[in-house]
N, CA, C and O atoms as CSV, one atom per row, in Angstrom:
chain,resi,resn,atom,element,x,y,z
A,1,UNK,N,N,-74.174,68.063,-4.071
A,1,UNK,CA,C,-74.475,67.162,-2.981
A,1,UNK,C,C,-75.132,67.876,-1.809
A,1,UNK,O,O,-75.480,67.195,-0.844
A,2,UNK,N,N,-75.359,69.375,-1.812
A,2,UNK,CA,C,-75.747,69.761,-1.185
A,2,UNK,C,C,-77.213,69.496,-0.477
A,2,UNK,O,O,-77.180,69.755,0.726
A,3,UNK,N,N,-78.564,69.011,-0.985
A,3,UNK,CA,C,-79.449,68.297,-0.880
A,3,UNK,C,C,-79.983,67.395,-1.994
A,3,UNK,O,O,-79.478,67.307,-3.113
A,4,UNK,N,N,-80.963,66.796,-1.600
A,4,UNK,CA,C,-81.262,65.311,-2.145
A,4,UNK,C,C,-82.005,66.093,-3.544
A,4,UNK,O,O,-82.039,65.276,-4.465
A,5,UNK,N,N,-82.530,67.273,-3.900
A,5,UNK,CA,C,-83.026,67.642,-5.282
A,5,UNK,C,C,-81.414,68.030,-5.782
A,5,UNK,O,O,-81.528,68.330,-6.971
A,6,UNK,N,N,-80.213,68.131,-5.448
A,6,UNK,CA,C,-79.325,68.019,-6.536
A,6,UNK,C,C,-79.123,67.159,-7.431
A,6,UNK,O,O,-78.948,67.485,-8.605
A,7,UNK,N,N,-79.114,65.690,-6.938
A,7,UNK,CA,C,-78.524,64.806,-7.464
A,7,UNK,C,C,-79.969,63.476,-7.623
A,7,UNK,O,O,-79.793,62.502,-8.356
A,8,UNK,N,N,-80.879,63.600,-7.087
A,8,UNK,CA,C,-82.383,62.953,-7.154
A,8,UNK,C,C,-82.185,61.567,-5.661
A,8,UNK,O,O,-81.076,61.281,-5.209
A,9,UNK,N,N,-83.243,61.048,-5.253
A,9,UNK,CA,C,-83.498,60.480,-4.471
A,9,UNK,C,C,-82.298,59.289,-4.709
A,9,UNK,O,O,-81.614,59.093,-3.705
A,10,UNK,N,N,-81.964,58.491,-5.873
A,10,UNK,CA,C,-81.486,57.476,-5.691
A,10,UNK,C,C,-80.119,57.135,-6.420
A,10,UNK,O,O,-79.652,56.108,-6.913
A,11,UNK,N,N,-79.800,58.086,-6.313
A,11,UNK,CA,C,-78.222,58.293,-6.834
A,11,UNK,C,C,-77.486,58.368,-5.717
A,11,UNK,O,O,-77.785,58.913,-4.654
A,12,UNK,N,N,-75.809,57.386,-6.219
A,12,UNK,CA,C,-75.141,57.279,-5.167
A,12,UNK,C,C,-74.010,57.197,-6.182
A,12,UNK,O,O,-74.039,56.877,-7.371
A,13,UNK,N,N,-72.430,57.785,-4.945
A,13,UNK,CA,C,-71.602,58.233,-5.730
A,13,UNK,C,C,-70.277,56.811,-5.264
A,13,UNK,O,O,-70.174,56.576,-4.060
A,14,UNK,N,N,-69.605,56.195,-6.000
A,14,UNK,CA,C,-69.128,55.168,-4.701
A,14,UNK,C,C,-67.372,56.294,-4.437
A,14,UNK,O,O,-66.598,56.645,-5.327
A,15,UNK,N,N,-67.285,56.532,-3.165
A,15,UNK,CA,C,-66.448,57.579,-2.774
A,15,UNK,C,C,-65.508,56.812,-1.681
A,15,UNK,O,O,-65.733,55.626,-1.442
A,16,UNK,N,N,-64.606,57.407,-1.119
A,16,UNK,CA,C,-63.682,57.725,0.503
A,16,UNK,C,C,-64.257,58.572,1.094
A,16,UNK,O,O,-64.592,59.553,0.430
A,17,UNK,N,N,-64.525,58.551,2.233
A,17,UNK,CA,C,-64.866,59.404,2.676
A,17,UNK,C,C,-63.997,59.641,4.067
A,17,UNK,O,O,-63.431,58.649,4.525
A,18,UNK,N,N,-63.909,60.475,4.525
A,18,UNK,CA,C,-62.989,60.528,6.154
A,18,UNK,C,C,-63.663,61.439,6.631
A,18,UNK,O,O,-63.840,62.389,5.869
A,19,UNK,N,N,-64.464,61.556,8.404
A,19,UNK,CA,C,-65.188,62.021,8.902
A,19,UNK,C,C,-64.801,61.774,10.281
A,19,UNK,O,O,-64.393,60.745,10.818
A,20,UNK,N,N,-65.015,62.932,10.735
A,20,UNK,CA,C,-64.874,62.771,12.630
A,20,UNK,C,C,-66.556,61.765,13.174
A,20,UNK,O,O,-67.732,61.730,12.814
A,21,UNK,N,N,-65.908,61.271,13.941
A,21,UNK,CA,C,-66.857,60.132,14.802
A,21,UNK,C,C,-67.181,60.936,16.285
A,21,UNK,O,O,-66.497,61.593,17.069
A,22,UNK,N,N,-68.630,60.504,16.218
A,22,UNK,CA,C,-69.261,61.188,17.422
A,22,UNK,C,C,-68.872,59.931,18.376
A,22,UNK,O,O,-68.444,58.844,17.988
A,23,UNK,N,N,-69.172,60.416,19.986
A,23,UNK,CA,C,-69.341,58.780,21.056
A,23,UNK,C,C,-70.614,58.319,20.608
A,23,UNK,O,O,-70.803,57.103,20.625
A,24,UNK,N,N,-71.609,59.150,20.172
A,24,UNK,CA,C,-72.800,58.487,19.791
A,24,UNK,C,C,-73.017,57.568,18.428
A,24,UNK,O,O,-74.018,56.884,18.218
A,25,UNK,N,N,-71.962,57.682,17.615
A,25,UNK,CA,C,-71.681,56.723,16.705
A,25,UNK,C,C,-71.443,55.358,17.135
A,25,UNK,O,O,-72.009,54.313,16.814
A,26,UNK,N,N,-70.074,55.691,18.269
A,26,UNK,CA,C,-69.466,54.426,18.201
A,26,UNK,C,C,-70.050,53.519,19.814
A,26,UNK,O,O,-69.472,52.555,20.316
A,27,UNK,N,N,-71.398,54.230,20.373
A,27,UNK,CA,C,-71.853,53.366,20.723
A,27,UNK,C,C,-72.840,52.926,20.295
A,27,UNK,O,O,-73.237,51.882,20.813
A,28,UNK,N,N,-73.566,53.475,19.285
A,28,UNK,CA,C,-74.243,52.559,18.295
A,28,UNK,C,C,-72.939,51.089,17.130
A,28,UNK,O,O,-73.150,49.882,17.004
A,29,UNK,N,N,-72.027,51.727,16.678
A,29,UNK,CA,C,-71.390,50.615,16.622
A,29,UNK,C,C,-71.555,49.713,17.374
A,29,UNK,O,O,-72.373,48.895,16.952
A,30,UNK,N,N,-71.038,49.443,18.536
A,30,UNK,CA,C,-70.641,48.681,19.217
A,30,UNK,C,C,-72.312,47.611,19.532
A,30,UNK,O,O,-72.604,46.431,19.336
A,31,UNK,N,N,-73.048,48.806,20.093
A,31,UNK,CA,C,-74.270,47.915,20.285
A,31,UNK,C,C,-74.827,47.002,19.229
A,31,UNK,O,O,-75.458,45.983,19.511
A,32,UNK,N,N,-74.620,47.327,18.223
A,32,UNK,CA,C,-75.035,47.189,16.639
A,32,UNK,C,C,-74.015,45.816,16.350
A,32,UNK,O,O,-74.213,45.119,15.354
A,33,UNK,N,N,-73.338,45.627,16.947
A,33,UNK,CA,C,-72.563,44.575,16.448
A,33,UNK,C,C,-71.788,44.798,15.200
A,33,UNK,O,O,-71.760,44.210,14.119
A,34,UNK,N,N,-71.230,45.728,15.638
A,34,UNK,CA,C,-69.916,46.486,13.946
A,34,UNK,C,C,-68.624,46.415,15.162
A,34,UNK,O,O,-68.381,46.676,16.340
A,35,UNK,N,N,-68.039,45.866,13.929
A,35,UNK,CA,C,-66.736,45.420,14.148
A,35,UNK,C,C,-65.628,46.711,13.507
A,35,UNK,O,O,-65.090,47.086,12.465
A,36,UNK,N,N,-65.748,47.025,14.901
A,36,UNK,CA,C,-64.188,48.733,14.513
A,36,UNK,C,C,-63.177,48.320,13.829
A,36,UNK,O,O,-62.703,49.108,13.011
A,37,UNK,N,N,-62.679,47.209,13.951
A,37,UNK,CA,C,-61.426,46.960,13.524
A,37,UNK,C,C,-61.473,46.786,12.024
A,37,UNK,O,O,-60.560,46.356,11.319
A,38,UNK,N,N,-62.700,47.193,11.633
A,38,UNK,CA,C,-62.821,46.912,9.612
A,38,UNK,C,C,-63.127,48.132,9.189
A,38,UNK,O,O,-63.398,48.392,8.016
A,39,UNK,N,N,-63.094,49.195,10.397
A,39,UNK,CA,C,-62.859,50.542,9.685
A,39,UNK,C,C,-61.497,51.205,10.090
A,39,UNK,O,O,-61.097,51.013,11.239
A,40,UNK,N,N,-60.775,51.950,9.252
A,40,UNK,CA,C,-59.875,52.722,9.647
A,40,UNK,C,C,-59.679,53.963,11.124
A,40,UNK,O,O,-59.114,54.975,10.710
A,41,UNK,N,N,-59.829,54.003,11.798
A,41,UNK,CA,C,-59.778,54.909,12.228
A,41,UNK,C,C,-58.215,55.532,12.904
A,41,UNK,O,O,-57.312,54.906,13.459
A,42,UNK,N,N,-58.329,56.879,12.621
A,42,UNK,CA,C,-57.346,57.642,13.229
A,42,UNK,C,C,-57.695,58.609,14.113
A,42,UNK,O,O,-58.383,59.506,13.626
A,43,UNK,N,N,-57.378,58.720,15.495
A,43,UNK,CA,C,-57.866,59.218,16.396
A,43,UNK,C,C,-59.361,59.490,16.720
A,43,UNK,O,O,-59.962,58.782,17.527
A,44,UNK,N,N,-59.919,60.476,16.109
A,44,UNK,CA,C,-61.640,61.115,16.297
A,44,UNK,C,C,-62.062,61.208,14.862
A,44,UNK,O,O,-63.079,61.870,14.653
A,45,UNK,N,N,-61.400,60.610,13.742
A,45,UNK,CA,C,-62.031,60.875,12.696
A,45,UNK,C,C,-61.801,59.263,11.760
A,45,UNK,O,O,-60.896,58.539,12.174
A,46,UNK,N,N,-62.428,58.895,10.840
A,46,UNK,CA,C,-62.713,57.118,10.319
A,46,UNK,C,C,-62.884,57.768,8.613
A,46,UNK,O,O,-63.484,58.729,8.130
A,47,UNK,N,N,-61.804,56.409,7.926
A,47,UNK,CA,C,-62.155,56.512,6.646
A,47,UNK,C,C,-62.480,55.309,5.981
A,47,UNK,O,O,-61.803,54.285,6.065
A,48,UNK,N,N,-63.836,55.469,5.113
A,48,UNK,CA,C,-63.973,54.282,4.830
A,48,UNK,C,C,-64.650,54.304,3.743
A,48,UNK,O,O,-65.656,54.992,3.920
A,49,UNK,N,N,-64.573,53.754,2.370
A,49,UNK,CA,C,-65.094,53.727,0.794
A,49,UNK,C,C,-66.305,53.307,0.962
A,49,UNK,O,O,-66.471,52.199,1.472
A,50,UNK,N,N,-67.147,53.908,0.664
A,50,UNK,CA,C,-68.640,53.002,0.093
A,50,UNK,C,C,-69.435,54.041,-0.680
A,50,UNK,O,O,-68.954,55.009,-1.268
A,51,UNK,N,N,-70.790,53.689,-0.593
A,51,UNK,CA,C,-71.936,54.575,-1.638
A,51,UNK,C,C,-72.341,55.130,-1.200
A,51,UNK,O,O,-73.023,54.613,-0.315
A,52,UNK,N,N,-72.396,56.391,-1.259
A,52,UNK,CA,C,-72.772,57.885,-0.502
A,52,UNK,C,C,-74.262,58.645,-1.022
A,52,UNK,O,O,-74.396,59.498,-1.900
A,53,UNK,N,N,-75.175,58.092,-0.263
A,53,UNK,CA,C,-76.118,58.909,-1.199
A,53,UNK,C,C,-76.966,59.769,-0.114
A,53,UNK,O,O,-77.390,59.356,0.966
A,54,UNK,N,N,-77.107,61.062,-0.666
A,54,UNK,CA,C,-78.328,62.116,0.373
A,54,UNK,C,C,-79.609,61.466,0.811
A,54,UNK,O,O,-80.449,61.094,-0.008
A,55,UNK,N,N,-79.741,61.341,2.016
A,55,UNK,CA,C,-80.691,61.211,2.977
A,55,UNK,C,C,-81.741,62.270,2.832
A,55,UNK,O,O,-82.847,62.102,2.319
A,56,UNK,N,N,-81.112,63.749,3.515
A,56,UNK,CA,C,-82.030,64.766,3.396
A,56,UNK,C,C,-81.027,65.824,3.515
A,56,UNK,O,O,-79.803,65.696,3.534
A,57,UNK,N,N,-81.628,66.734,3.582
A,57,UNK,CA,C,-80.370,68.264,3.851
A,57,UNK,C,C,-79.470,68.553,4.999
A,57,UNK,O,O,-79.726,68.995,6.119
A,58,UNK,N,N,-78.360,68.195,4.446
A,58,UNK,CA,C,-77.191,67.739,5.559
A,58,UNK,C,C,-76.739,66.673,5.560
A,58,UNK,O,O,-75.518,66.544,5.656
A,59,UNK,N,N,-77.532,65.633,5.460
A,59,UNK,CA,C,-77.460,64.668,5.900
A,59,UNK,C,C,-77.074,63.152,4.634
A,59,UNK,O,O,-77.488,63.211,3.476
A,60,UNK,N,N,-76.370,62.103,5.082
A,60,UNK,CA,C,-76.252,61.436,4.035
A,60,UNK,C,C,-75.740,59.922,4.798
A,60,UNK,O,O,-75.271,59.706,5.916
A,61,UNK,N,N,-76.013,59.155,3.825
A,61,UNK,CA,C,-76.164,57.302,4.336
A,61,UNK,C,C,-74.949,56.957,3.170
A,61,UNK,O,O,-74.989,57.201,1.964
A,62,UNK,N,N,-73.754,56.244,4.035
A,62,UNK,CA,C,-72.443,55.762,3.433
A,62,UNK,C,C,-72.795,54.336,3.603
A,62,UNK,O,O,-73.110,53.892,4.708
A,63,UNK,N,N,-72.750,53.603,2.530
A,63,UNK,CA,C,-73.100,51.914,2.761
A,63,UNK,C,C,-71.582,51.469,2.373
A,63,UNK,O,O,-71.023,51.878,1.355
A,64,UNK,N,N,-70.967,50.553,3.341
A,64,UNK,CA,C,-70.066,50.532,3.490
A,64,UNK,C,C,-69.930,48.969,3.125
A,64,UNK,O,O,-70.215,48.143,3.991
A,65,UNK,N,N,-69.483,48.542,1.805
A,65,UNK,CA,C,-69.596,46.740,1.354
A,65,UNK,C,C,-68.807,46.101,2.328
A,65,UNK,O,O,-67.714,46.453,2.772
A,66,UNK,N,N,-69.561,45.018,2.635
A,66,UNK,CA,C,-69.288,44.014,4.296
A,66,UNK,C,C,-69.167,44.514,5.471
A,66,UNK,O,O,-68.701,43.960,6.466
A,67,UNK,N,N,-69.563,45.511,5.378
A,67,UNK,CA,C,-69.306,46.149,6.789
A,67,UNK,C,C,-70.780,46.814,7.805
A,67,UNK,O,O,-70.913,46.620,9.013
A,68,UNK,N,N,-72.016,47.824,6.672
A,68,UNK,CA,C,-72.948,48.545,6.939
A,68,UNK,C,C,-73.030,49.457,6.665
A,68,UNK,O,O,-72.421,49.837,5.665
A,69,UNK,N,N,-73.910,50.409,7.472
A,69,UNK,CA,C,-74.088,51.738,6.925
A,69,UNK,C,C,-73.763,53.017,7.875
A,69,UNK,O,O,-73.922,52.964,9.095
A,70,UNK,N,N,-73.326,54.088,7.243
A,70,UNK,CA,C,-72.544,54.661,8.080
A,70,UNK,C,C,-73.677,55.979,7.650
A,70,UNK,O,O,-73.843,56.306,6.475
A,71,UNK,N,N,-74.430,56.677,8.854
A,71,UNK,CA,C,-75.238,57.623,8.879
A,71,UNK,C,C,-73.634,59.329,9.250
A,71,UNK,O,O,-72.856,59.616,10.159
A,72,UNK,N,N,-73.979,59.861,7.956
A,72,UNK,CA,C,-73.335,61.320,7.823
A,72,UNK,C,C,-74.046,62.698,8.144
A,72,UNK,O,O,-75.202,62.913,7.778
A,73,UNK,N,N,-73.368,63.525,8.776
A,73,UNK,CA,C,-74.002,64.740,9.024
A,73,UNK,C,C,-72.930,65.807,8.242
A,73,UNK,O,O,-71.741,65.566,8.032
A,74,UNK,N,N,-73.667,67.062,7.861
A,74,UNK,CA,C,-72.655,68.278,7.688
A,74,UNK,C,C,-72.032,68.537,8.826
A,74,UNK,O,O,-72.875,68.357,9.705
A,75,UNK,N,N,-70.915,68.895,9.358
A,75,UNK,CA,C,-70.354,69.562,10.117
A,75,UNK,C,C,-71.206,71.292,9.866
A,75,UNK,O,O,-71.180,71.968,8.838
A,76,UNK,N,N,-71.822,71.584,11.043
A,76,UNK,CA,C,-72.498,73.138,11.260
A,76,UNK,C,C,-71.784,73.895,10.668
A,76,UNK,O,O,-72.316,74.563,9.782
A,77,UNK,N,N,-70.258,74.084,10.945
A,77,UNK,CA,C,-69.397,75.142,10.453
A,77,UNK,C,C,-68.896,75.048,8.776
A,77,UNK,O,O,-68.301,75.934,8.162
A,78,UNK,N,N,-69.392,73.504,8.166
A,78,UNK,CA,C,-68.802,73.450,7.184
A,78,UNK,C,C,-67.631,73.202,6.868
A,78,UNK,O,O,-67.117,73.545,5.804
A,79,UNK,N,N,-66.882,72.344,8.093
A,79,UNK,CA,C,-65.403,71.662,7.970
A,79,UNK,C,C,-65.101,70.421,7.479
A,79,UNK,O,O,-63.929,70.085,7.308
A,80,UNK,N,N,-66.253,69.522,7.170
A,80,UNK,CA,C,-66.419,68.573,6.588
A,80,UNK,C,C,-67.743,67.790,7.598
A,80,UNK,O,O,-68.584,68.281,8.351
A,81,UNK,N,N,-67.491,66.599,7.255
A,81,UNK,CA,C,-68.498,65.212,7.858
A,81,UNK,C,C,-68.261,64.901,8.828
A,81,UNK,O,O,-67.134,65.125,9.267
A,82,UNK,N,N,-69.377,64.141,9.714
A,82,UNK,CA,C,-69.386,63.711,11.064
A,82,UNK,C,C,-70.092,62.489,10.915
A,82,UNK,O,O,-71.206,62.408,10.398
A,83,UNK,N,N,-69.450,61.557,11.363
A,83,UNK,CA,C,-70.644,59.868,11.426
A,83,UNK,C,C,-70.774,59.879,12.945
A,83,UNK,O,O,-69.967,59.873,13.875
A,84,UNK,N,N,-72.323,59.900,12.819
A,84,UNK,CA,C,-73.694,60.078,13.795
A,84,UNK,C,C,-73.792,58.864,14.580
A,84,UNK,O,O,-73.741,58.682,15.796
A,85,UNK,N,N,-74.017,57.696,13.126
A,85,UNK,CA,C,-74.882,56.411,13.879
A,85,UNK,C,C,-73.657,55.301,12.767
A,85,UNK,O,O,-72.551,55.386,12.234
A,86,UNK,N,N,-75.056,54.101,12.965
A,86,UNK,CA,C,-73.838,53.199,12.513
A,86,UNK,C,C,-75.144,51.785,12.343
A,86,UNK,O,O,-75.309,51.290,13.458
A,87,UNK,N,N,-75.776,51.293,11.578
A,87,UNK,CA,C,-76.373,50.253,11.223
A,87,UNK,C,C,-75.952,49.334,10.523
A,87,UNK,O,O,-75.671,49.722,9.389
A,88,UNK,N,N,-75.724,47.919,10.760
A,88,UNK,CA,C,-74.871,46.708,10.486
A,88,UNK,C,C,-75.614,46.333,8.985
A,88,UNK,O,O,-76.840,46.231,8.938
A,89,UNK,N,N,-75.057,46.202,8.180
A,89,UNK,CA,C,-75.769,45.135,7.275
A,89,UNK,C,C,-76.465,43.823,7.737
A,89,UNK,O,O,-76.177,43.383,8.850
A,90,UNK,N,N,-77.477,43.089,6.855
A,90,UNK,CA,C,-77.846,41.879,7.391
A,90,UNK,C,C,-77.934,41.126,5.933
A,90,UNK,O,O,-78.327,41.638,4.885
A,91,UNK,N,N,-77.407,39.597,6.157
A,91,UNK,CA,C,-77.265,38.950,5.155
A,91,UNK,C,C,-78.532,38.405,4.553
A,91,UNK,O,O,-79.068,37.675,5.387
A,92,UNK,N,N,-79.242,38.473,3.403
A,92,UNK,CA,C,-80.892,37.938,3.177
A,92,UNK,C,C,-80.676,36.758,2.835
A,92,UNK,O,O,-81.617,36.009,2.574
């Protein structure tokens, strides 16, 4: 999972994931019209199941069913994940 030539552009794994939350996440939540209360959170870090697939190096897009998409970063040090941003699903 390390970058997007491990696993190819459009592969996705459906996972848990638990990640510390930036303020810059959760004021894109909020602006975004995502509803916190349909993710778990415990203190500075959120867990929540969906399809995890590499973006680019580091980086990775959690689609989260009824809820949206949850933009992932590596943690620099390599302690795990960080959710960045936060884009709502829209119904077609």
């Amino acid at each position: 999972m390390r970058s997007h030539g491990d696993w190819g552009p459009e592969a996705a794994l459906f996972v848990t994931v638990r990640a510390r939350v930036t303020d810059h996440f959760l004021r894109r939540l909020e602006e975004r019209g995502g509803n916190p209360d349909q993710l778990v959170l415990e203190g500075d870090r959120l867990e929540a199941a969906g399809w995890l697939r590499a973006i680019h190096d580091r980086g990775f897009n959690l689609v989260v069913p009824g809820f949206g998409q949850v933009r992932l970063r590596v943690d620099g040090q390599g302690r795990g994940l960080i959710a960045v941003t936060f884009l709502p699903l829209f119904d077609a």
